[in-house]
C-alpha positions in Angstrom: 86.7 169.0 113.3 85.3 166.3 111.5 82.0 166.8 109.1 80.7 163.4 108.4 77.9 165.5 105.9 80.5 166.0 103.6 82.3 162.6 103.2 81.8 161.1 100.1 81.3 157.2 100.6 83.2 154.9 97.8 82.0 151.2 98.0 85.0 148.8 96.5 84.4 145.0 96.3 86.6 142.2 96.6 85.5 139.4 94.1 86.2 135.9 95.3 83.7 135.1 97.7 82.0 137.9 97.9 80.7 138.5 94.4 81.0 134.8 93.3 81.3 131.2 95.6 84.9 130.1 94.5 84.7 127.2 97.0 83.8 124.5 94.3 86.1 126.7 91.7 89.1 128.2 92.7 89.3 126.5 96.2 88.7 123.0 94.6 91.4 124.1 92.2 93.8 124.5 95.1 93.0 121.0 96.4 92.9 119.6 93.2 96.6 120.9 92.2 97.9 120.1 96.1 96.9 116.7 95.2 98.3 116.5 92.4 101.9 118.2 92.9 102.2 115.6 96.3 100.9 112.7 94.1 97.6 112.1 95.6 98.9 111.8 99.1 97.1 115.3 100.4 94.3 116.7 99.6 93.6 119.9 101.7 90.2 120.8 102.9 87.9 124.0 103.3 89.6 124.2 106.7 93.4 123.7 105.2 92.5 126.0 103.1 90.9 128.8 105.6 93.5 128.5 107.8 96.4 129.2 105.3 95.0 132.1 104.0 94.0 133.3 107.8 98.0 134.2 107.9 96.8 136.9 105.8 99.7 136.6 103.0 98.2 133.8 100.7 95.6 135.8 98.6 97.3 134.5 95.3 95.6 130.8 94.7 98.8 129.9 92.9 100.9 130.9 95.7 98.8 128.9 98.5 98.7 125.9 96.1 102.6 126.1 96.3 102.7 126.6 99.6 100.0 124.0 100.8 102.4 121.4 98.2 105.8 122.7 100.4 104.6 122.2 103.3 102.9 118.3 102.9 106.3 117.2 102.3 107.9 119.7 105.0 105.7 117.1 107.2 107.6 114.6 105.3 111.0 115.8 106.5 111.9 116.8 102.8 113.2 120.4 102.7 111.8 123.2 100.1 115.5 123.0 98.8 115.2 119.6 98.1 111.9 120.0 96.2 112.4 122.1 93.8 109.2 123.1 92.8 108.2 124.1 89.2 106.1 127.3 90.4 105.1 127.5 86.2 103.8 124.0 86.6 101.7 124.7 89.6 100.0 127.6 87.8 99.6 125.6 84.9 97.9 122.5 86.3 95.5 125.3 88.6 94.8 126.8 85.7 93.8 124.1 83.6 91.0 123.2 86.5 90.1 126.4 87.3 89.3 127.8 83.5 89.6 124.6 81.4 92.1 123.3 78.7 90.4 125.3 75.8 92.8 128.5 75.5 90.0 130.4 73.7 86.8 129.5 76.1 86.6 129.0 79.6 85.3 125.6 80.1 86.3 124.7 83.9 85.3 125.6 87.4 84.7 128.9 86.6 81.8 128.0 84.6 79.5 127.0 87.8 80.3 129.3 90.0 77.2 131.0 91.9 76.6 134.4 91.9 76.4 136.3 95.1 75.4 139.6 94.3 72.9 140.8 91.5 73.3 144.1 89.6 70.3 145.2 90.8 71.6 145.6 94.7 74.7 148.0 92.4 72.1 150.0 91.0 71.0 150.8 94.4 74.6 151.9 95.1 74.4 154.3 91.9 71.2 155.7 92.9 72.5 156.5 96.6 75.3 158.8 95.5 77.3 155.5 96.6 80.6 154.9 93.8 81.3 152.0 93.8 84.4 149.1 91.7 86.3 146.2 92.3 89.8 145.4 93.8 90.4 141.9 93.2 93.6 139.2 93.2 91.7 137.5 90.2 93.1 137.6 86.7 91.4 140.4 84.9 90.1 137.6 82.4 88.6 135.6 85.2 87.1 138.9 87.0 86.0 140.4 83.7 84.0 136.8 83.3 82.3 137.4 85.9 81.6 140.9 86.3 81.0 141.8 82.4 79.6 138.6 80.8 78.0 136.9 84.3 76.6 140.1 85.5 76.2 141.9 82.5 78.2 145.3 83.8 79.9 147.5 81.2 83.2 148.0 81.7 82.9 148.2 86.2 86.0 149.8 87.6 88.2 147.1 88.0 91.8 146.9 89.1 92.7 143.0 89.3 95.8 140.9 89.8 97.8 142.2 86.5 97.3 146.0 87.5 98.8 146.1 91.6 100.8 144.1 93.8 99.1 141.3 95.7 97.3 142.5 98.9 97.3 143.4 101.6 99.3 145.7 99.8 97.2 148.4 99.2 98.1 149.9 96.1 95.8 148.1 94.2 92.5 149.6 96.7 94.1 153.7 96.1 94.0 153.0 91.9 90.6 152.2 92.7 90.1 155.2 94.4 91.8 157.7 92.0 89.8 155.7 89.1 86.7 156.4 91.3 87.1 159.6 92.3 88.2 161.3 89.1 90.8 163.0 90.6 88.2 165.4 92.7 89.7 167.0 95.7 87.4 166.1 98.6 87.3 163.9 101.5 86.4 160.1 101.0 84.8 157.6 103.2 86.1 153.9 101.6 84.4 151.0 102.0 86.5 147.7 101.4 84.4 144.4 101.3 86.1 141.4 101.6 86.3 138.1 102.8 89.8 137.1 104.0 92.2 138.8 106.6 94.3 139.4 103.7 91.3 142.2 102.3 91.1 143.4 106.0 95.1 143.9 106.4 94.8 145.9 103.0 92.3 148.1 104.5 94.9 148.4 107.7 97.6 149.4 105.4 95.3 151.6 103.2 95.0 153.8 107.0 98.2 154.0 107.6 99.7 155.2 104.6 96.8 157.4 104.4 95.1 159.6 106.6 93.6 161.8 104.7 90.4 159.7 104.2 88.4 157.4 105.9 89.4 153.6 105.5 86.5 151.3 106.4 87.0 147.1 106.4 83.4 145.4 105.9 84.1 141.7 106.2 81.9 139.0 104.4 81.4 134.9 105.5 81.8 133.0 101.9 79.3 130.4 101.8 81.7 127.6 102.6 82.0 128.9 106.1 78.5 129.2 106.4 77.5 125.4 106.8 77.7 125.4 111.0 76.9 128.2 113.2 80.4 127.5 115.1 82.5 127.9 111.6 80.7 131.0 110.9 80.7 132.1 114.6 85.1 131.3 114.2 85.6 132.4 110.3 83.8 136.3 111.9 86.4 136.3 115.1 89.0 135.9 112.8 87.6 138.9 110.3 87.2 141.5 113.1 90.5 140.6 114.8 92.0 141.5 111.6 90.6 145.0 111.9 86.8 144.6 109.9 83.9 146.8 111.1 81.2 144.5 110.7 80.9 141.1 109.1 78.2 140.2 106.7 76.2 136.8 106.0 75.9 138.3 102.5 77.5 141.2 100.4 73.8 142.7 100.0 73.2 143.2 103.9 75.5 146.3 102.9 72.7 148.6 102.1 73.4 151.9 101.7 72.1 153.0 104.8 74.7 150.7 106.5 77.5 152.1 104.6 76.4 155.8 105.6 76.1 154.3 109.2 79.2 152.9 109.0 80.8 155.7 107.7 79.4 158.1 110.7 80.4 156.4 113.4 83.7 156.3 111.6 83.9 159.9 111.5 82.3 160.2 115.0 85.2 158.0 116.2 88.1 160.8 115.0 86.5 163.5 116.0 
């Protein structure tokens, strides 16, 4: 029998639109080198964009740019084959937008991107018996950027795009467990907050490889989705169809009264 009492709850953040707005940094980035790679004859938008990475496979930036670039010119009757693509290129060119051309400072997109979340609303986490890291398909330089010199946290648990496989595997979300937990025997309640179906499949997987813990998907609208009540209204259908419990205007509407909701009417629902 289940004793929701004595469930620990574990709070783990995705980073790209929910800690930070990427749509004028790494989403512009995406159009920017899908423009470029198809010689200014596309240039995706928000909605390209959305839609690609509602297939729930394209949480790697570089990946979707490549893919976005394929296929344009599928539409062009030119086959992949034909193409060949210079996937180091791609990165390359993304990268140069998306950090800058100075190897030793960032100086690009990721210089202006707002902030979603302030350290204050982790705090309350800490002070609710709430743990709580990051999961992210960010380089560890760009999510360290943020995390340690935007938000001023010292070394946050972090497992980022060098450490795991790309989601929705989950093997990234259980190191952030373990590196939670400590390695302390006990039953877990985890809380994934994301903002693609790619973060909500990971949370799927997450269940199904394990069943020992709880395995809870909080979805969150980025603020490009956010300009008309029917995009939001669309961009939420899609989350919770991809398994997420709730879906959040903001990251910060997860109080920790809501994750301890959340996590008994998760428990209530196996007992």
């Amino acid at each position: 029998m289940t004793q929701p009492t004595s469930v620990k709850a574990i709070a783990i953040f995705d980073i790209d639109g929910v800690v930070r707005d990427v749509s004028g940094s790494y989403r512009r980035a995406i159009a920017d080198t899908v423009e470029h790679f198809t010689t200014q004859a596309y240039r995706p938008t928000p909605l390209d964009i959305d839609q690609l990475k509602s297939e729930g496979v394209w949480n790697n930036d570089w990946e979707a740019s490549q893919e976005l670039i394929y296929r344009y010119f599928e539409t062009q009757k030119q086959s992949r084959e034909q193409l060949q693509l210079d996937y180091d290129a791609i990165v390359a060119f993304f990268q140069s937008r998306y950090r800058g051309t100075d190897p030793n400072n960032f100086t690009g997109y990721i210089c202006n991107e707002p902030l979603l979340l302030q350290p204050s609303y982790l705090e309350q986490l800490t002070q609710a018996g709430i743990a709580w890291g990051f999961f992210s398909g960010a380089t560890r330089a760009s999510a360290n950027y943020v995390l340690e010199k935007r938000l001023g946290l010292q070394s946050p648990v972090l497992i980022a795009m060098e450490d795991a496989p790309g989601k929705p595997d989950p093997t990234g979300l259980f190191a952030t467990v373990r590196e939670l937990d400590n390695g302390i025997e006990e039953r877990l309640a985890i809380v994934y907050v994301g903002d693609t179906v790619a973060d909500m499949y990971t949370v799927e997987k997450a269940r199904s490889l394990d069943s020992a813990h709880t395995w809870i998907g909080v979805g969150v609208l980025p603020p490009h989705v956010q300009e008309t009540a029917a995009r939001s209204d669309a961009y939420s259908e899609t989350l919770i169809a991809a398994g997420a419990a709730v879906v959040l205007r903001n990251v910060q509407e997860l109080t920790p009264r809501q994750i301890q909701e959340l996590v008994s009417s998760s428990a209530q629902s196996v007992v």
